[in-house]
C-alpha positions as CSV (number, residue, x, y, z in Angstrom):
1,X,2.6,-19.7,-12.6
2,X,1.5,-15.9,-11.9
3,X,-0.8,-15.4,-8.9
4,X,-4.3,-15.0,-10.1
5,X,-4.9,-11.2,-9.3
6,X,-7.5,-10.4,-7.1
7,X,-9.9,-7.2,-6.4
8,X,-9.6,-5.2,-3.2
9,X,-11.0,-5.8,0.0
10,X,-13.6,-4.0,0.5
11,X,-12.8,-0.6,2.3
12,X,-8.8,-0.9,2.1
13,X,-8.3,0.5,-1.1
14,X,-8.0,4.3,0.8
15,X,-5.3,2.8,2.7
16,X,-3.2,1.4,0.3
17,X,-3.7,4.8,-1.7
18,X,-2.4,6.7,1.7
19,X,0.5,4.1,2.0
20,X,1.9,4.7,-1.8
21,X,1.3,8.1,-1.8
22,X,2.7,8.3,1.4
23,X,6.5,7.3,-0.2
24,X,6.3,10.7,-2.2
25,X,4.5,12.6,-4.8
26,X,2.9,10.4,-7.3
27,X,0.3,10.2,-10.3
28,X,-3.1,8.2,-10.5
29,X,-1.6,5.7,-12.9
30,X,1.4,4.7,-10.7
31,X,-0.3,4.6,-7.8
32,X,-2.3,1.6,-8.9
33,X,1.0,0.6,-11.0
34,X,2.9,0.8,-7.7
35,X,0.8,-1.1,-5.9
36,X,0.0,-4.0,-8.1
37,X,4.1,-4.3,-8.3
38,X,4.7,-4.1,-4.5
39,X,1.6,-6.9,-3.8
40,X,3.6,-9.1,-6.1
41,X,0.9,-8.8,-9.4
42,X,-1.5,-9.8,-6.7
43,X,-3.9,-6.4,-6.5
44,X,-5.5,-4.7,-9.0
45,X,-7.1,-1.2,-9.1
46,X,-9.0,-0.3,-11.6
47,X,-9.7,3.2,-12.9
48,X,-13.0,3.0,-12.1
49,X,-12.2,2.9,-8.2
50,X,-8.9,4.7,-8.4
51,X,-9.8,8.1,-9.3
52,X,-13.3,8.6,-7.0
53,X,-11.3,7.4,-4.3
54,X,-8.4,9.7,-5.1
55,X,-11.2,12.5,-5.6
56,X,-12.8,11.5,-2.0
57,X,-9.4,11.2,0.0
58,X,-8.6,14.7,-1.7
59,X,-12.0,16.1,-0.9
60,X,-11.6,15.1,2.6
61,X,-8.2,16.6,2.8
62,X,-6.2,13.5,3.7
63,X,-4.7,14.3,-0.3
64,X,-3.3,17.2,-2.2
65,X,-2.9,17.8,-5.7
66,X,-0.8,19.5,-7.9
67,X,-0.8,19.4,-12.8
68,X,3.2,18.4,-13.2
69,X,4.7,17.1,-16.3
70,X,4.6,13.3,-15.8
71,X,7.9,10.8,-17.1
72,X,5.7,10.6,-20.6
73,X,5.8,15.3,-20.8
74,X,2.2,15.3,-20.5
75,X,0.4,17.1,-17.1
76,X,-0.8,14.2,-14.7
77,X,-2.2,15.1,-11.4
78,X,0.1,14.3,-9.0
79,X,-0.9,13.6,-5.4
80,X,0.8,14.3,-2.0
81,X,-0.1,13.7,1.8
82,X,-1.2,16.4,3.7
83,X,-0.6,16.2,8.0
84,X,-4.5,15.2,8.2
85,X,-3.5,12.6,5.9
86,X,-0.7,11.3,7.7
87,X,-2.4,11.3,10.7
88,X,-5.4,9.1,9.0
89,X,-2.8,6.6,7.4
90,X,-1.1,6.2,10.9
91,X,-4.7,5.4,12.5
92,X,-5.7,3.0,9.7
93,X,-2.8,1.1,9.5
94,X,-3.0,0.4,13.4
95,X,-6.8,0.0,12.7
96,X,-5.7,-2.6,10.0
97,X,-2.8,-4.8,12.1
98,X,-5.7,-5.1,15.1
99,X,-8.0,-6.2,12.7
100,X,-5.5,-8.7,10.6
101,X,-4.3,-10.4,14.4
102,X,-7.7,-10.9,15.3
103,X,-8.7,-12.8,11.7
104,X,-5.7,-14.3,12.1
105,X,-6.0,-15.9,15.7
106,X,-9.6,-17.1,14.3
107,X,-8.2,-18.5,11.1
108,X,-5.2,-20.3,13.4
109,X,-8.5,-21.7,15.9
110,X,-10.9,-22.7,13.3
111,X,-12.1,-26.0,13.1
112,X,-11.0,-27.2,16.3
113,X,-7.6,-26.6,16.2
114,X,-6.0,-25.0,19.2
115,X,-2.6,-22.3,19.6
């Protein structure tokens, strides 16, 4: 039986949009193709939060952008990581395994169980 698919966390989908892009250049489609494969069917993006955060991570400069001919010959906009980008995707993803231990050291104490 498929895993039931499952909406973002709140706040992470700018991450995961770093991390895929971060793997080389890539269209809006296939970035929220990409990462519904790689979370095993689990995560969904939909259009309506994929492109205004892909607008916002470009307008902060964290994202560049370039009209190619996608694998279909028509123009997709196809986004790239700039350094600022890097840099952001580096301290989020520390920010994200702090956060993840902690929840998880709660989760492995909750109701009165002890490590």
């Amino acid at each position: 039986m498929p895993a039931a698919k499952s909406d973002l966390p709140q706040g992470t989908l700018d991450l995961l949009i770093l991390k895929v892009v971060n793997l080389g250049p890539i269209h809006g489609y296939a970035i929220a193709q990409r990462i519904q494969q790689i979370s095993r069917e689990v995560l969904t993006v939909q259009q309506g939060s994929l492109y205004p955060a892909l607008h916002r991570l470009e307008n902060r400069g964290l994202l560049a952008a370039e009209w190619k001919p996608s694998d279909t010959g028509r123009d997709a906009k196809f986004y790239r990581l700039t350094a600022k980008g890097r840099a952001q995707l580096k301290s989020e993803t520390a920010d994200w395994a702090r956060l993840t231990e902690a929840i998880g050291l709660i989760l492995a104490t909750a109701g009165g169980e002890t490590l």
